[in-house]
N, C-alpha and C positions, 0 to 999 in steps of 0.2 A: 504493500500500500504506500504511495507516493503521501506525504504531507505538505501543505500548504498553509499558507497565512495569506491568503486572499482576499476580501471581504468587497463585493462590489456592493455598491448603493445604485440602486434608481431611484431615478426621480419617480413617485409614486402620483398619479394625477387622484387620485382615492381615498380615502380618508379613512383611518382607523376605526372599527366598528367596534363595541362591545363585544369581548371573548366571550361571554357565555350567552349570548341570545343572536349575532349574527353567524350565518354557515360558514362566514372567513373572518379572520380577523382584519383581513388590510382593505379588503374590495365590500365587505358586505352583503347584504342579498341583491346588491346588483344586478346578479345572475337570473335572477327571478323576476326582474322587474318588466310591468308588461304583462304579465299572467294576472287574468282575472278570474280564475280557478284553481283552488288549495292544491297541495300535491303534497303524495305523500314522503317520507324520509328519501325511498329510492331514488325517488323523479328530482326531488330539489337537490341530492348530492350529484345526479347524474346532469342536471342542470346547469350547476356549477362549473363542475368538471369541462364539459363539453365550451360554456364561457370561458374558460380561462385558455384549455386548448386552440380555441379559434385563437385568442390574444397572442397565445405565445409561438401562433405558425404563423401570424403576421408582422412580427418584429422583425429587424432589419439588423441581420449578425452578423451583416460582411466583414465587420471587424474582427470577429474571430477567425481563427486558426484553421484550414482544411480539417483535420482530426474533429477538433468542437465541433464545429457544423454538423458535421456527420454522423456525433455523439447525440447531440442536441435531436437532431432528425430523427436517429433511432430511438430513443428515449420518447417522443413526442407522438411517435407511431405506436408506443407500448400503451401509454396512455389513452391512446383510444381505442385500442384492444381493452384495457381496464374498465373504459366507460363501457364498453357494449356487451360485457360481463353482466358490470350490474349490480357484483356482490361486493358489499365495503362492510368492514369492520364494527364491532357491536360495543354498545357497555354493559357491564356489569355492573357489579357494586365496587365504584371508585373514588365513590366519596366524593365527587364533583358534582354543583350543580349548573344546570342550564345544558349548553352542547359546549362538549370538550373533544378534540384529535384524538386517537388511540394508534398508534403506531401498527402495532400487529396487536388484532386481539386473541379470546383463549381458544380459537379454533384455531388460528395461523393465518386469518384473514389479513392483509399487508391493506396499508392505509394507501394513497396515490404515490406518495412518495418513498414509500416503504418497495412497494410493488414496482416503481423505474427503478431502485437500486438493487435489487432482486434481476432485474430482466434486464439488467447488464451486467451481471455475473455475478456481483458481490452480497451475498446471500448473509453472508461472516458479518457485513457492513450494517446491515441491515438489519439482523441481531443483534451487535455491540451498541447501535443507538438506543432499537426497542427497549435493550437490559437499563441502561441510562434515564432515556427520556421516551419510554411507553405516552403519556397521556398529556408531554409538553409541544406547546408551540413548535414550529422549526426555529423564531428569530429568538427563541429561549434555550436551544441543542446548543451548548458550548462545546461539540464537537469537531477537533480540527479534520477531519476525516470526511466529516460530511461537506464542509465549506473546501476542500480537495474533489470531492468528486463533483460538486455542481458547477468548480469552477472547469474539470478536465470534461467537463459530458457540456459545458457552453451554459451554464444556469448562473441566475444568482441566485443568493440564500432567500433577498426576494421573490425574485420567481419559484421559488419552492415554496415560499411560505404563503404564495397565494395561490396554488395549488391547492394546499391542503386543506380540506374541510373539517367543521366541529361536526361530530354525531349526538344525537337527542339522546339524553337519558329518558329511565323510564316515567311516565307522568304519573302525576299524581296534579288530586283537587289542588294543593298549595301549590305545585310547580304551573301547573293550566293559570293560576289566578295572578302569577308573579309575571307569567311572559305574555298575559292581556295588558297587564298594569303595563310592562316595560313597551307593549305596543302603542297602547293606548294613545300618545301624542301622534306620532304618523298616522293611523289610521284615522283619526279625528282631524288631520289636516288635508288629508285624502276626501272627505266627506263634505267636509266644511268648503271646498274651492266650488262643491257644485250648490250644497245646500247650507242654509243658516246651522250655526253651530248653535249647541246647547251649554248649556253651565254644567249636568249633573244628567245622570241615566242611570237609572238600575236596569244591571242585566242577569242573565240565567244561564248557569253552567253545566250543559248536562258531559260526561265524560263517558263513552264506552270502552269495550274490552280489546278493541282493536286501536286505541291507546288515540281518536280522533275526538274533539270535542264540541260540541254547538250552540250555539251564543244564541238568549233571547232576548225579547223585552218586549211589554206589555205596550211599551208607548208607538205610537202609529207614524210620529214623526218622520218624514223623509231622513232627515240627520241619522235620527235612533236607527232606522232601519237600514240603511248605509253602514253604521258602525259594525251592527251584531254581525251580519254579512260578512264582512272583511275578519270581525274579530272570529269568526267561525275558523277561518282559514291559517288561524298563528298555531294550534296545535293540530298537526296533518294527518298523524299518524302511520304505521309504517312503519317505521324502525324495525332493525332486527335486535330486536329485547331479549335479554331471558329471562324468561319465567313472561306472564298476561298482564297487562295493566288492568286495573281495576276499577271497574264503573262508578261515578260518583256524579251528583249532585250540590251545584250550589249557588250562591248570589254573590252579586259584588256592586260595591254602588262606587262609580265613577264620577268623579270632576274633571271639570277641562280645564284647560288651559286656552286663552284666546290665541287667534294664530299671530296675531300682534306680537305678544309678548314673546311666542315660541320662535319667532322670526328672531327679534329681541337677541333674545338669549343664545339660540345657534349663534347672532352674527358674533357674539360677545366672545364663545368660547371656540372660534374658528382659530383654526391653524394652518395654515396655507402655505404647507412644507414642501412642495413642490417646483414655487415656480421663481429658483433661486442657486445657482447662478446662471446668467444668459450674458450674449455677449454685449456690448456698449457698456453705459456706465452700472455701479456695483449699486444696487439699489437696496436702502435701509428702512422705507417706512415706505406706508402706501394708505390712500383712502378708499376704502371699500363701500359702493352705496349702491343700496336694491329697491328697487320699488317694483310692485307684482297691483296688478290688477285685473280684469275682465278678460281685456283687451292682450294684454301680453305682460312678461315679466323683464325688468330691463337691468342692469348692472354695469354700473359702470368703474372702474382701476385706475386710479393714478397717483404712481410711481414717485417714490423723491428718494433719490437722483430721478428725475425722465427715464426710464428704459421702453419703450412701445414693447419690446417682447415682453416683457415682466407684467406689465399692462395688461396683454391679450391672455398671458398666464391665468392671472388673476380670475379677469373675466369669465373663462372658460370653465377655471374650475369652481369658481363661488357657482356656477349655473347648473353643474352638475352635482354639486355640495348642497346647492336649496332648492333643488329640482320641485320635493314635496311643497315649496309654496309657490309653485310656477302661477301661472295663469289663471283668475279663480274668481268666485262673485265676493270680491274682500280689495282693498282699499289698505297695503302693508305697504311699510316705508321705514330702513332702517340704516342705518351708518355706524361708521368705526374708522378708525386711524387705527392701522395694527404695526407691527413694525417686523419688518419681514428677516426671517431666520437666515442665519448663515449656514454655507456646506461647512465648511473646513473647522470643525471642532475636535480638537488633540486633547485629551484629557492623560494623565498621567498613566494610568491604568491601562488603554488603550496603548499608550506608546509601549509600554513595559510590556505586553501581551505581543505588540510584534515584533520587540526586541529581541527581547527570550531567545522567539523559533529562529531568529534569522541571526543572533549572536554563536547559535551550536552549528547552523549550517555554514558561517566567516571563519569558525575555530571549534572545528570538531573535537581537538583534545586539550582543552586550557589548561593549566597549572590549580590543583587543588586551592581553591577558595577564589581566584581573581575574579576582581570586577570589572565592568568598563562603565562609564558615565555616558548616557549618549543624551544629548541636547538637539531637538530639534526647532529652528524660528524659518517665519515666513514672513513678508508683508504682502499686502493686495499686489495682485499682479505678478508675484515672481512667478519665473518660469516652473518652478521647482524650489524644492525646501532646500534647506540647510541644513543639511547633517552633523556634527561632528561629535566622533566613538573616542573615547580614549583607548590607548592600546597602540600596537603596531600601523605604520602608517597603511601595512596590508590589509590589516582586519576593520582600521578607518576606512577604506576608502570601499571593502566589501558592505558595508552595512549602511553606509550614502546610499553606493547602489541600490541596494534589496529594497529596504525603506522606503526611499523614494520611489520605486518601483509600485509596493504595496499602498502604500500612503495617496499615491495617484491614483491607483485604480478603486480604492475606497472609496474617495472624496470624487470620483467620474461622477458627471451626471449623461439623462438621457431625456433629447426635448427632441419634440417633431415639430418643423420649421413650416408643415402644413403639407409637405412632400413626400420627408423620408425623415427615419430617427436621427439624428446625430448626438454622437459618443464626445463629451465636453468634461471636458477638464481646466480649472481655476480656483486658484486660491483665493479668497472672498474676504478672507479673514486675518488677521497678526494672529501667527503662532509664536510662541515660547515656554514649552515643554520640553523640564529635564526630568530623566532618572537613573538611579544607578542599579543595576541588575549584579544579580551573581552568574557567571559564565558556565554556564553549563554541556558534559559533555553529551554525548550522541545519547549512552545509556544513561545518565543523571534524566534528560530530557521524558527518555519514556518514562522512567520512574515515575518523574513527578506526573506523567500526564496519567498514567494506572494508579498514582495515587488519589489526584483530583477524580477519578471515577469512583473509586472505591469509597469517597468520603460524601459523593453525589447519593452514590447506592444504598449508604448508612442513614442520610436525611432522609431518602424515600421511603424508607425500612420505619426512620423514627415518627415520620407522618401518617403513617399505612398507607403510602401511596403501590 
């Protein structure tokens, strides 16, 4: 097994969903969106899947390596043998709630990404994570092995981790009542663009044994009726369970929220991590302002510093970000001054983490206890960082190399110019991160990385995970 310290970033145009009630954590039910009929566990993972697929055979990898490509190709061809399978992975008793990822479950079911590591030979690989990180995220596998093979098969760790989907536990009346409540705003702003909203609705929960459940209400309301509808469709049913869900009965009395406020409050707690860095000037803050009416929903971006791509960024994605209050019989109007994030953040921990790997591969056999001091600084605009290792002026000038190597490829981004992806890199930000590491050799290396597993596998042992 070859090791790597790679870690590519894209730019993500998507925004973070809640781990335990959307099917991905990075894209959301995107996947779903547009279906005005429930589906069950199989249909919305095979949904997804088939979503992400399309996405990732329309990216533009010319910049990878003949091998990648070809990796990438066959790996992406496995995966839609996976989807037209069918069969994904189940929970047990995990002690998680909401939907959580299961690596391999207790049949030997492999998860999407269990299953392309599998069906490109490494079966070994694919076990050593499950042993590790069974029921974690992928951007949560601090596996150097896994971030090796996504980057030798053409993947990021993002693109794997928007791959992978959460599977539903099994329901219950308090789990049905928690993912209407966690629905509740969406589907009330869903209702609300066509008919008058409500303050307040009691509804009726009935639950069957085929784990699907059905929303009522007494009230005749176009809105109420709209709501239970939709709310009917947040528990599908379906999953592959073990052991029957259990029929139940029950009520729930809802408030709303006006879509005003809920406008409000998204535009408050938006993060618009995507559309930073572009080329022209480095842009630090930006005005973000939505107004949605009958007629159409409008948004308009502007930049300070000026950048028109950072602008268009903006636009594009605040429109997919509040898509829910597009167009609608409501009268929203909301604004912010945000200040837009930088790529290039070195934090210490990070540095020492690619030092490590790449100080045993400069000096495979150090002198018992040495250290080296490695200092990295940047300012906007340089071509590249500033390394400097203490140590032989050899083993300085091998760890420039490597680092700056990994350190560009992290800090890449990737924006479509409206034609074709392009692959961007730029220092955005002042770096100045030092630390000083202990030089470890080839076998100290594996040690400590079998030790970090073994103390992984002790916490999951001490959690009952």
């Amino acid at each position: 097994m070859r090791f790597a310290v790679v870690v590519t970033v894209v730019a993500l145009w998507f925004v973070e969903a809640r781990a335990d009630r959307a099917i991905n954590t990075l894209i959301g039910d995107v996947s779903w969106a547009g279906h005005t009929e429930p589906g069950d566990e199989v249909a919305r993972v095979r949904a997804h899947l088939a979503f992400v697929h399309a996405l990732l055979v329309d990216r533009d990898v010319s910049a990878l390596s003949p091998s990648r490509r070809e990796a990438r190709a066959a790996s992406l061809a496995d995966l839609e043998r996976y989807i037209e399978r069918g069969v994904f992975p189940r929970r047990t008793d995990d002690g998680f709630a909401g939907r959580r990822p299961r690596f391999i479950d207790d049949r030997g079911v492999h998860c999407a990404v269990g299953q392309l590591i599998t069906d490109s030979g490494e079966e070994e690989l694919a076990q050593a994570i499950n042993a590790r990180f069974e029921y974690a995220h992928v951007r949560d596998m601090t596996a150097p092995a896994l971030v090796a093979w996504a980057d030798s098969h053409g993947f990021t760790v993002d693109e794997l981790a928007m791959i992978q989907p959460g599977y539903s536990p099994l329901p219950t009346a308090s789990s049905v009542r928690e993912a209407i409540l966690e629905a509740k705003d969406a589907i009330a702003l869903r209702c609300a663009r066509k008919y008058a909203p409500m303050k307040s609705l009691l509804v009726f929960i009935v639950g069957d044994e085929h784990g699907s459940a059905r929303v009522s209400t007494k009230s005749s309301d176009p809105f109420a009726q709209c709501f239970v509808r939709a709310a009917s469709g947040v528990q599908r049913g379906g999953g592959a369970y073990i052991g029957r869900p259990k029929s139940f009965f029950t009520g729930l009395d809802l408030s709303f929220t006006s879509p005003q406020k809920l406008l409000e409050k998204k535009l408050a707690d938006w993060y618009p991590s995507g559309c930073s860095p572009r080329p022209g000037a480095i842009a630090r803050e930006a005005t973000v302002e939505i107004t949605s009416m009958r007629e159409a929903m409008t948004v308009r971006g502007t930049s300070s510093p000026a950048n028109a791509l950072v602008d268009d960024c903006l636009v594009q994605e605040a429109k997919r970000h509040f898509a829910e209050h597009g167009a609608g019989e409501w009268k929203l109007h909301a604004k912010r001054r945000i200040v837009i994030p930088t790529r290039v953040v070195l934090d210490p921990d990070s540095l020492r983490s690619y030092a490590m790997n790449h100080a045993t591969d400069c000096l495979p056999t150090p002198e018992k206890g040495a250290t080296s001091t490695i200092t990295v600084t940047a300012n906007p605009e340089d071509r590249q960082f500033t390394i400097v290792a203490t140590g032989s002026p050899e083993f300085a000038a091998c760890m420039s190399d490597a680092l700056n190597k990994s350190l560009s490829s992290a800090y890449r981004a990737n924006y479509n110019d409206g034609t074709k992806w392009i692959d961007y890199f730029r220092i955005d930000a002042r770096v100045n991160t030092s630390v000083t590491i202990v030089l470890e050799s080839q076998a100290d290396r594996l040690k400590r990385n079998e030790d970090d597993m073994r103390r992984m596998e002790m916490e999951r042992d001490r959690m009952g995970f």
